[in-house]
KOLKE-179764 format. One record per residue (C-alpha): residue in one letter; y, z, x; residue number from 1. Coordinates in Angstrom, 1 decimal. Last residue first. Layout:
! KOLKE-179764
> residu;y;z;x;num
> A;Y;Z;X;NUM
...
END
This chain:
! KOLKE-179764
> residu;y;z;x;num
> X;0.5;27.5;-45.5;450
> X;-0.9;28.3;-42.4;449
> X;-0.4;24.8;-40.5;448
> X;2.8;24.5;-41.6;447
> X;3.9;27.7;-39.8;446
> X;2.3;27.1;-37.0;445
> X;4.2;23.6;-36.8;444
> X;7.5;25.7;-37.7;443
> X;6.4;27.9;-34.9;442
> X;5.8;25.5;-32.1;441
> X;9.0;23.4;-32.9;440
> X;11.5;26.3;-32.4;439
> X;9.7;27.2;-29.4;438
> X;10.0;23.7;-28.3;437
> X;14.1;23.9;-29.5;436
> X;14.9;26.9;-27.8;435
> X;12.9;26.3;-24.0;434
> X;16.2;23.7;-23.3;433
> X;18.7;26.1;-24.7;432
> X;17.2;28.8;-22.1;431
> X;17.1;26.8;-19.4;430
> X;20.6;25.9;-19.9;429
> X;22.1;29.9;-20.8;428
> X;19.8;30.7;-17.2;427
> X;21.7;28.2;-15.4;426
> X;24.6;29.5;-16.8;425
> X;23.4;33.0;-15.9;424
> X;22.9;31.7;-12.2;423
> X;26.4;30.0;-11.7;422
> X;28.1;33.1;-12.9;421
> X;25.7;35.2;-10.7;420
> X;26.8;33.9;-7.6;419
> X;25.4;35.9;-4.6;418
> X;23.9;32.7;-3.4;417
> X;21.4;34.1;-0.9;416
> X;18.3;34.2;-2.9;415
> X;19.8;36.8;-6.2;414
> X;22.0;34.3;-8.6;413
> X;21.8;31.0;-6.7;412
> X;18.3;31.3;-5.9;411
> X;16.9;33.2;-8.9;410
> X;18.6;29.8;-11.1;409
> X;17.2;27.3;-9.1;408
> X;13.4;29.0;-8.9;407
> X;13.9;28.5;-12.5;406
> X;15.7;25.6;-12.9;405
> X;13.2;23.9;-10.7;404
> X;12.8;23.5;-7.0;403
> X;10.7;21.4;-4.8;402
> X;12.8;19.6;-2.6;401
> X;15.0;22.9;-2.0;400
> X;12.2;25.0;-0.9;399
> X;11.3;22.3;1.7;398
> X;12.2;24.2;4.6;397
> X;11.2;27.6;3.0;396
> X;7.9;26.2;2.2;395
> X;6.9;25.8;-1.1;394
> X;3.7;27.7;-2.2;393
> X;5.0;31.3;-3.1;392
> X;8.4;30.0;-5.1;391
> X;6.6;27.6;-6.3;390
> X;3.5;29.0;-7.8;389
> X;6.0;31.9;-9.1;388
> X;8.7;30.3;-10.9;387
> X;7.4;28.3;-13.8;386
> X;10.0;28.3;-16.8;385
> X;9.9;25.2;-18.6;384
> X;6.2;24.8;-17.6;383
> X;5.3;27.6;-19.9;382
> X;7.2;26.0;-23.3;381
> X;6.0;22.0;-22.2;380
> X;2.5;24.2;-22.2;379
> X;3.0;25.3;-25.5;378
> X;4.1;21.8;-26.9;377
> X;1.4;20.2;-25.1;376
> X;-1.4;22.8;-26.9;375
> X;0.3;22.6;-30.1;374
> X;0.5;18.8;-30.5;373
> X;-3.2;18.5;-29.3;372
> X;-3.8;20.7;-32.0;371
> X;-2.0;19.0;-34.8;370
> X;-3.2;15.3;-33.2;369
> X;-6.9;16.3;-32.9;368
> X;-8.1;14.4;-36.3;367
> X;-6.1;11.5;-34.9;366
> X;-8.1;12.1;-31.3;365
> X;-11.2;12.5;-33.0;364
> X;-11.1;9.5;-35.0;363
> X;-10.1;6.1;-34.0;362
> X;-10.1;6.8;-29.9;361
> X;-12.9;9.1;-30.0;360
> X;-15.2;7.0;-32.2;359
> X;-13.9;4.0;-30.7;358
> X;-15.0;4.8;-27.3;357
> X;-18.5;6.3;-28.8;356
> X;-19.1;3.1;-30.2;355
> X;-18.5;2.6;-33.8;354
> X;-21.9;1.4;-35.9;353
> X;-21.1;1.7;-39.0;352
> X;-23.6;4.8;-38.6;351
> X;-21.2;6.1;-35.7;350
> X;-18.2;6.4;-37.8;349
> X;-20.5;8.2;-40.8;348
> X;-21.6;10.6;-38.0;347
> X;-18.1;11.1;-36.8;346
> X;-16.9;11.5;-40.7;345
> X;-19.3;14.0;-41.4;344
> X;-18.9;16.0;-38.5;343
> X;-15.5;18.0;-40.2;342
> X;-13.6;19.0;-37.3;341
> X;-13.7;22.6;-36.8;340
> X;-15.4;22.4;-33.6;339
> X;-12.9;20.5;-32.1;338
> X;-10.2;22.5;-32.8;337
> X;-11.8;25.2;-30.7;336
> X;-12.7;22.5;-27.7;335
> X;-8.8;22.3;-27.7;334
> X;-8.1;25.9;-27.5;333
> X;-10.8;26.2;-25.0;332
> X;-9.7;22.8;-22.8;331
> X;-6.2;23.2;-22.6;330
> X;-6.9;27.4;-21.4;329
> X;-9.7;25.5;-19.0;328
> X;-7.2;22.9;-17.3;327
> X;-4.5;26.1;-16.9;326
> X;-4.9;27.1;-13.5;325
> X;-6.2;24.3;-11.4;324
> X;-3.3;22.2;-13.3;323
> X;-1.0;24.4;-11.7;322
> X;-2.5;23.8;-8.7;321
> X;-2.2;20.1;-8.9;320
> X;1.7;21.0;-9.7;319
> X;2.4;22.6;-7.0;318
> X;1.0;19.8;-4.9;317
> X;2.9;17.1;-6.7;316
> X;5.8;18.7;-6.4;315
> X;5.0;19.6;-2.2;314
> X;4.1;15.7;-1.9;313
> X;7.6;13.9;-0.4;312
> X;9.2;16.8;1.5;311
> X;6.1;17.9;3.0;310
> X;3.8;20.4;1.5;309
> X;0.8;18.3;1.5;308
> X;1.5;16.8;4.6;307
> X;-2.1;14.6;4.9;306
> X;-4.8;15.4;7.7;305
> X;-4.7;15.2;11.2;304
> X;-5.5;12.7;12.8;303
> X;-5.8;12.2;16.2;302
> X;-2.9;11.7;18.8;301
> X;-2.6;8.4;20.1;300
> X;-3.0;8.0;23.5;299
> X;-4.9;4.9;24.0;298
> X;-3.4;3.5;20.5;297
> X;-0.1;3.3;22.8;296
> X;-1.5;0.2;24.4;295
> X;-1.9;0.4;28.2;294
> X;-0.3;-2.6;29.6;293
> X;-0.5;-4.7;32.8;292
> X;2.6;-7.2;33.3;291
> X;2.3;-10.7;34.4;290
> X;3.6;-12.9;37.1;289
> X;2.2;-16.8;37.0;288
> X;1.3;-19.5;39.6;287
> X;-2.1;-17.9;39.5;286
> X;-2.5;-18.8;35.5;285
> X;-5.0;-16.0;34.4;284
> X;-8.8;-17.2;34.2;283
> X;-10.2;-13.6;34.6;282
> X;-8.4;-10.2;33.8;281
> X;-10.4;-7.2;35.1;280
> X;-10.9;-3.7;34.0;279
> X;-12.3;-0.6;36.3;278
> X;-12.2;2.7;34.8;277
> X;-15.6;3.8;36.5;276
> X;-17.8;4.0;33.3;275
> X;-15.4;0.0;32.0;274
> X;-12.4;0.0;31.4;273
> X;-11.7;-2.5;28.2;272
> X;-9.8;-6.0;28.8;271
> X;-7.7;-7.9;26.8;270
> X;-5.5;-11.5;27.6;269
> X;-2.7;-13.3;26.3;268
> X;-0.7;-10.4;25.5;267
> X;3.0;-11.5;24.7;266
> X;6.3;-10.2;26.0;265
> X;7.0;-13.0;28.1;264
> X;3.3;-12.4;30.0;263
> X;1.3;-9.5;29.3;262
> X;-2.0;-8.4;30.2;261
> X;-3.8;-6.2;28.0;260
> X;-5.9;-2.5;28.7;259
> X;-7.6;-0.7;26.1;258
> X;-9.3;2.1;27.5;257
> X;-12.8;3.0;27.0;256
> X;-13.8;4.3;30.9;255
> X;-11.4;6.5;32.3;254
> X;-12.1;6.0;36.1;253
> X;-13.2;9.3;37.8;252
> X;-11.4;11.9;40.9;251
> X;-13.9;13.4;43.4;250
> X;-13.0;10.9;46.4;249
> X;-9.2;10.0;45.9;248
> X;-7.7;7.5;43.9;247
> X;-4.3;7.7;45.1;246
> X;-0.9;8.2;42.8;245
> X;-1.3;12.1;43.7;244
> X;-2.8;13.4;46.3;243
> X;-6.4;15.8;45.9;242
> X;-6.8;19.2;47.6;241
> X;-7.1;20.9;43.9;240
> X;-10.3;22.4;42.2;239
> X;-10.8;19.3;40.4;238
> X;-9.0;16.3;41.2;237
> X;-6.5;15.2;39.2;236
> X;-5.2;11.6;38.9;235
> X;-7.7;10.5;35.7;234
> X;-8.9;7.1;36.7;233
> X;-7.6;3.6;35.3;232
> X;-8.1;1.2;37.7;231
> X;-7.5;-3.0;38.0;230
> X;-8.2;-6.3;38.9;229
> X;-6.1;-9.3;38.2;228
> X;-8.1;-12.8;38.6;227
> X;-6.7;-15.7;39.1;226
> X;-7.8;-16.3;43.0;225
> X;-10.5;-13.1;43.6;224
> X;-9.4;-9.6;43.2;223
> X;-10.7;-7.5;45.7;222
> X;-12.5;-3.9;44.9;221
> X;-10.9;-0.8;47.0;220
> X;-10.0;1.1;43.6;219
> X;-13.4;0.2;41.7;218
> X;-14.9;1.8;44.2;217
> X;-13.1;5.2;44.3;216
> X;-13.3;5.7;41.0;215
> X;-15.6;8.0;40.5;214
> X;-18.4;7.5;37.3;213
> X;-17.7;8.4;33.6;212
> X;-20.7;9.0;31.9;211
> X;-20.0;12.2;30.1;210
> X;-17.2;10.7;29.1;209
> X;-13.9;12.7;30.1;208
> X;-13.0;16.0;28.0;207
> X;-14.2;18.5;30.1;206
> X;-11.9;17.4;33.1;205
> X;-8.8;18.4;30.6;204
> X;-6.7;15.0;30.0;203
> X;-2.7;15.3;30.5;202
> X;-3.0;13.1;33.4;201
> X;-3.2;9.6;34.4;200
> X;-3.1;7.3;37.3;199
> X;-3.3;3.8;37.4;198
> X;-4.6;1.9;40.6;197
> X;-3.9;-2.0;40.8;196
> X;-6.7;-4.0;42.8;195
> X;-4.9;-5.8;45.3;194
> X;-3.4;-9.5;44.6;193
> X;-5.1;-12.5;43.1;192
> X;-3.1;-12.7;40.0;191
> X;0.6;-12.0;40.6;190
> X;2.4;-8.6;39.1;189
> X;5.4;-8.1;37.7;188
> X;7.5;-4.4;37.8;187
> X;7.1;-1.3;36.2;186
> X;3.7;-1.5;34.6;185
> X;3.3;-1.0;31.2;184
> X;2.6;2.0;29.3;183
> X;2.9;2.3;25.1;182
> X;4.5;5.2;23.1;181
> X;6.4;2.7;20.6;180
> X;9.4;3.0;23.1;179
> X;8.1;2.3;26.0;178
> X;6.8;4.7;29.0;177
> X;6.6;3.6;32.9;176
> X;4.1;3.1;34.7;175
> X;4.5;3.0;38.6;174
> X;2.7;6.1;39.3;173
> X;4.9;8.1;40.5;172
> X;6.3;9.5;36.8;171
> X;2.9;10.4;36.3;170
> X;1.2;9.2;33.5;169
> X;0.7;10.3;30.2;168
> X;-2.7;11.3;28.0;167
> X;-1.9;13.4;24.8;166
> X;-4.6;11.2;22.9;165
> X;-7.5;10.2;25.1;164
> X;-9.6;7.5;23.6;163
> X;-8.2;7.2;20.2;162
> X;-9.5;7.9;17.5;161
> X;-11.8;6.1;15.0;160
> X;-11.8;4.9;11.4;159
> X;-14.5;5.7;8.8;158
> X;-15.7;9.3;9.2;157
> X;-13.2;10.3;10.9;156
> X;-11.3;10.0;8.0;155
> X;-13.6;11.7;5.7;154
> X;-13.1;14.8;7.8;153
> X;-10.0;14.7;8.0;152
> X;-9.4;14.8;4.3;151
> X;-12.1;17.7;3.8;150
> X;-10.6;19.8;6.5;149
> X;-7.3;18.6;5.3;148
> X;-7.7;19.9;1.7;147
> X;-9.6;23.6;3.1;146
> X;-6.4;23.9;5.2;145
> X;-6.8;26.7;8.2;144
> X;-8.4;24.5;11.1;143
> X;-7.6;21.4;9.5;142
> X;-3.9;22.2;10.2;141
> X;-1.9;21.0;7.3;140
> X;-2.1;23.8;5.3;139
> X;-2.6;22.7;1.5;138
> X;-5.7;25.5;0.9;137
> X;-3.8;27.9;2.6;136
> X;-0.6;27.9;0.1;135
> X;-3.2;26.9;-3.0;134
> X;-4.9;30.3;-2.5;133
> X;-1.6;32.3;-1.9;132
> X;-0.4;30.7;-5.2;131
> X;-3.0;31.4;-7.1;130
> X;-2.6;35.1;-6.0;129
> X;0.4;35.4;-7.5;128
> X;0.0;32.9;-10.3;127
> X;-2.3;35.7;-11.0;126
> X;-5.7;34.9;-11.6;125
> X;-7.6;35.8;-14.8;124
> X;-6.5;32.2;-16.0;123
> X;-8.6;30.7;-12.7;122
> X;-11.9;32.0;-15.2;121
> X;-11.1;29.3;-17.5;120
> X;-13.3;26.6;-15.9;119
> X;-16.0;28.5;-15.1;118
> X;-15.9;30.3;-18.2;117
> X;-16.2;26.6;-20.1;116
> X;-18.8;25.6;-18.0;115
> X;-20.8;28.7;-19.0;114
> X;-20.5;28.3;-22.5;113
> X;-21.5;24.5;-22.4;112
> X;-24.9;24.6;-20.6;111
> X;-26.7;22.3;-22.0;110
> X;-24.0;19.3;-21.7;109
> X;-22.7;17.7;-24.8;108
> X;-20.0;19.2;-26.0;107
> X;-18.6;19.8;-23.2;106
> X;-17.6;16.2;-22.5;105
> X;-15.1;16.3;-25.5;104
> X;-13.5;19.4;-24.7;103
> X;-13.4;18.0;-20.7;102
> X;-11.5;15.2;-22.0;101
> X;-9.2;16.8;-24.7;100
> X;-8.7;19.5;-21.9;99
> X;-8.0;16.8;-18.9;98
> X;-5.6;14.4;-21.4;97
> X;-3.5;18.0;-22.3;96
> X;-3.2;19.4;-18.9;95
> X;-1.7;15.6;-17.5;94
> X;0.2;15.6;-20.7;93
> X;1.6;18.6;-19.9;92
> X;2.3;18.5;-16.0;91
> X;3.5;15.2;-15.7;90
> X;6.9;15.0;-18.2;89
> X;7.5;18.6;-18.2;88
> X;7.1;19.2;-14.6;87
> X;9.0;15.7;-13.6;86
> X;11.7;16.9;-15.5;85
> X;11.8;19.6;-13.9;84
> X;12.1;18.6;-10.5;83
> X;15.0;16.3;-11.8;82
> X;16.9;19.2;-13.1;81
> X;16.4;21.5;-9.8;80
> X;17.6;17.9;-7.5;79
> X;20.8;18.2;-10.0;78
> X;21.1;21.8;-9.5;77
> X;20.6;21.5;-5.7;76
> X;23.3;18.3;-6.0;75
> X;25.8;20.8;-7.3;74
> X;28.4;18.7;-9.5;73
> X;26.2;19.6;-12.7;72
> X;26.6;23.5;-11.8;71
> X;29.6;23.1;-11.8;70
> X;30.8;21.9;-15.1;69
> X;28.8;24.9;-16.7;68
> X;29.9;27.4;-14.1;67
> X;33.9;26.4;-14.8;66
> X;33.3;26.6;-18.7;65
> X;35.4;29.6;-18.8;64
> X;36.6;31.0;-15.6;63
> X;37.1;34.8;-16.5;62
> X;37.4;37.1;-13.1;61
> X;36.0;40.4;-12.7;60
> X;32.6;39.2;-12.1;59
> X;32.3;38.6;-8.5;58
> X;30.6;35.3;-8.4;57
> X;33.1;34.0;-11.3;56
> X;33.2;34.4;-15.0;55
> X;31.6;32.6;-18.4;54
> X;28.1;32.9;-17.8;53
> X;28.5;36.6;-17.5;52
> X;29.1;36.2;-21.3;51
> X;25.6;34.3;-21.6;50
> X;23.8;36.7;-19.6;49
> X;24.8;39.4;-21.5;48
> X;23.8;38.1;-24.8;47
> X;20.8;36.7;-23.1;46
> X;20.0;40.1;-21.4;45
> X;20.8;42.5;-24.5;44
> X;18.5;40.2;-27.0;43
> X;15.4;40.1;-24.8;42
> X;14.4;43.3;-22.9;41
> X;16.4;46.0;-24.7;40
> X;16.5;44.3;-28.2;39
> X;13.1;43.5;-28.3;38
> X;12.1;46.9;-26.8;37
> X;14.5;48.4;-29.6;36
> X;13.0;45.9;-31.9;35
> X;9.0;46.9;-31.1;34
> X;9.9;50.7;-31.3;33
> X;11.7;50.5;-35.0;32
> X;8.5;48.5;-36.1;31
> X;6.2;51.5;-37.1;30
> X;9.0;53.8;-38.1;29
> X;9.7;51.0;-40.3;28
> X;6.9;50.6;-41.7;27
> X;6.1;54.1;-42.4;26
> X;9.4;54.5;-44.1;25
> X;9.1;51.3;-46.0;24
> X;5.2;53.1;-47.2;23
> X;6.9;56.2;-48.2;22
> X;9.9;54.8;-50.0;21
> X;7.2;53.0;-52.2;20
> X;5.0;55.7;-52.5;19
> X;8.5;58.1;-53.6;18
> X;9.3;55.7;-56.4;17
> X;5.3;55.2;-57.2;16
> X;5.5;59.3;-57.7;15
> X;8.3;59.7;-59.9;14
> X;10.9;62.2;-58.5;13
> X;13.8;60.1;-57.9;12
> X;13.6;59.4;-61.4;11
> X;11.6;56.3;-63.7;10
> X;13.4;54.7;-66.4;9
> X;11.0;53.6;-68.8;8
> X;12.3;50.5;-70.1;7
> X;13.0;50.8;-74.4;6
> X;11.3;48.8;-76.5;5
> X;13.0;47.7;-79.5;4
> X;10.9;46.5;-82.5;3
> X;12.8;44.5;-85.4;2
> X;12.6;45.5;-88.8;1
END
């Protein structure tokens, strides 16, 4: 006799039937919400944006694959793709060498928790107000630019300025100006002759040596057989009365100046003025005509500081602050991997006697690699589409040196090119280039938690 058991059909009215609806109802009504928003905010705009990828400025027009080939022939696009390449090549591993470093280093100071909110404490900052920061802190006047406070200052420190930078002469005065900022004497002079006065302005009274004396004496002195004497004296006497290109009464040498005589294009001798401005050439061929030069290191105008937004460093720049920003969110998610690695193996490294070198190199960095992995691929994800540090910090002159797709793609569409074709395929590139990292990241995640 064989036993058949029959399934218990249950109805619409049997209670785990109407849990079960229950609980998918409640779950959906939970996540109906989050895809709507999703839908609204994410899946609408890159479905629209990649059909208005496909027609002109105006919209009304269907051009096909006309944005895409375009926006390759643009050589702001081209500059935009090469920007970003740099990000994603410098910016990431540069934040993920400084976090495995400073994760590392942590470790062993006292105070470790507050070092680490230090450091992650320029996360609470908006790139908004990061990049107002970084925007004074690169200004090129040393008056306003923390850097070139600090860069100036060092420099001074070590090389010297020059004696009276924005000094010229009068166009009387017999000197006239070359080309690398120089002044020479107009025509030849003979040793032996009458001292030679030259006059100079463009220096404020307050800013000759303390111990500069009149230059009336030095003016009258007579040169003796191949000797070539000589003035330099600042042609302005103070509260007016005085004539220009003559060394009157209440007018003083400019003592420190290089002075050279030159003969066929050459100096062959050097003299310094001395508290009155004299300077004298001795031992000079009397047969001979020579010319009397003020080197353009005279007037030179003093340092100051580097051009960190210039055409050649704003990248750089932007990306230094960057770094400012997310060292300590590298650092934290890295220091977090860190702890969990198993401490056994370091100490039985160290026992065999590893140095610390090779204890990092050989272990903790392979034991790292998943979340170092992470960390770079997230921040290849973030650099992808920075916008704000450079649209605030780059200059408007040098906008174009320093933009990325991003910054490219608001430009084009909304910044004066009115072309929103060329901007949503910009948009449809930097959004196939973000796919596959973001891709990447979750299947690694993934992994990890299974």
């Amino acid at each position: 006799m064989t036993d058949v058991t029959t399934p218990v059909r249950r109805g619409p009215a049997d209670p785990r039937t109407r849990a079960g609806r229950r609980r998918r109802t409640v779950a959906v009504a939970f996540v109906l919400p989050a895809l709507l928003l999703l839908g609204a905010l994410v899946v609408y705009p890159v479905l629209f944006s990649v059909g208005r990828s496909f027609f002109d400025a105006s919209g009304t027009r269907f051009v096909g694959a006309d944005n895409y080939t375009a926006m390759f022939r643009d050589p702001a696009t081209l500059q935009a793709v090469r920007n970003s390449t740099i990000w994603v090549v410098v910016a990431p591993t540069l934040l993920t060498g400084l976090g495995l470093v400073l994760a590392v280093l942590v470790e062993r100071i006292r105070w470790a928790s507050a070092f680490k909110l230090l450091l992650f404490l320029p996360m609470a900052v908006s790139f908004l107000a990061a990049g107002i920061i970084f925007r004074l802190a690169y200004e090129e006047d040393p008056d306003k630019g923390v850097l070139n406070a600090a860069v100036v200052g060092v420099h001074d420190v070590f090389a010297d300025g020059s004696s009276y930078p924005g000094a010229r002469a009068r166009d009387a005065e017999g000197l006239r100006r070359t080309a690398d900022g120089a002044y020479e004497t107009a025509g030849p002079l003979a040793p032996g002759g009458r001292a030679l006065p030259l006059g100079l302005v463009g220096v404020r009274p307050a800013d000759v040596p303390d111990g500069a004396r009149p230059a009336t004496g030095a003016a009258g002195a007579r040169p003796g057989p191949g000797e070539l004497r000589g003035v330099v004296y600042l042609d302005f006497t103070p509260g007016g009365g005085g004539r220009p290109g003559r060394v009157d009464a209440a007018e003083r040498g400019l003592p420190g100046l290089t002075v050279e005589a030159v003969r066929d294009g050459d100096a062959v001798a050097t003299a310094t003025t001395g508290a009155d401005g004299a300077f004298r050439f001795d031992g000079l061929d009397a047969g001979g005509t020579y010319t009397v030069r003020l080197p353009a290191e005279n007037f030179a105008a003093p340092f100051s500081g580097v051009s960190w937004l210039g055409p050649a460093l704003v990248t750089p720049a932007i990306i230094g602050a960057y770094l400012w920003i997310w060292t300590g969110f590298a650092m934290v998610l890295i220091g977090a991997g860190l702890t969990a690695l198993p401490r056994d193996a370091l100490e039985a490294a160290r026992m065999d006697g590893a140095s610390e070198w090779q204890v990092f190199r050989r272990i903790t960095v392979p034991l790292l690699a998943p979340v170092l992995t992470v960390v770079f691929v997230t921040l290849v994800i973030n650099v992808m589409k920075v916008f704000d540090l450079i649209y605030i910090i780059a200059p408007g002159p040098v906008q174009q040196d320093a933009t990325v797709l991003a910054t490219q793609m608001w430009l084009v569409s909304f910044g004066g090119g009115n072309d929103q074709g060329l901007g949503s395929a910009l948009g449809v590139l930097l959004l196939l280039l973000v796919v596959p990292a973001m891709v990447f990241n979750v299947r690694r995640f993934r992994r990890s938690q299974s």
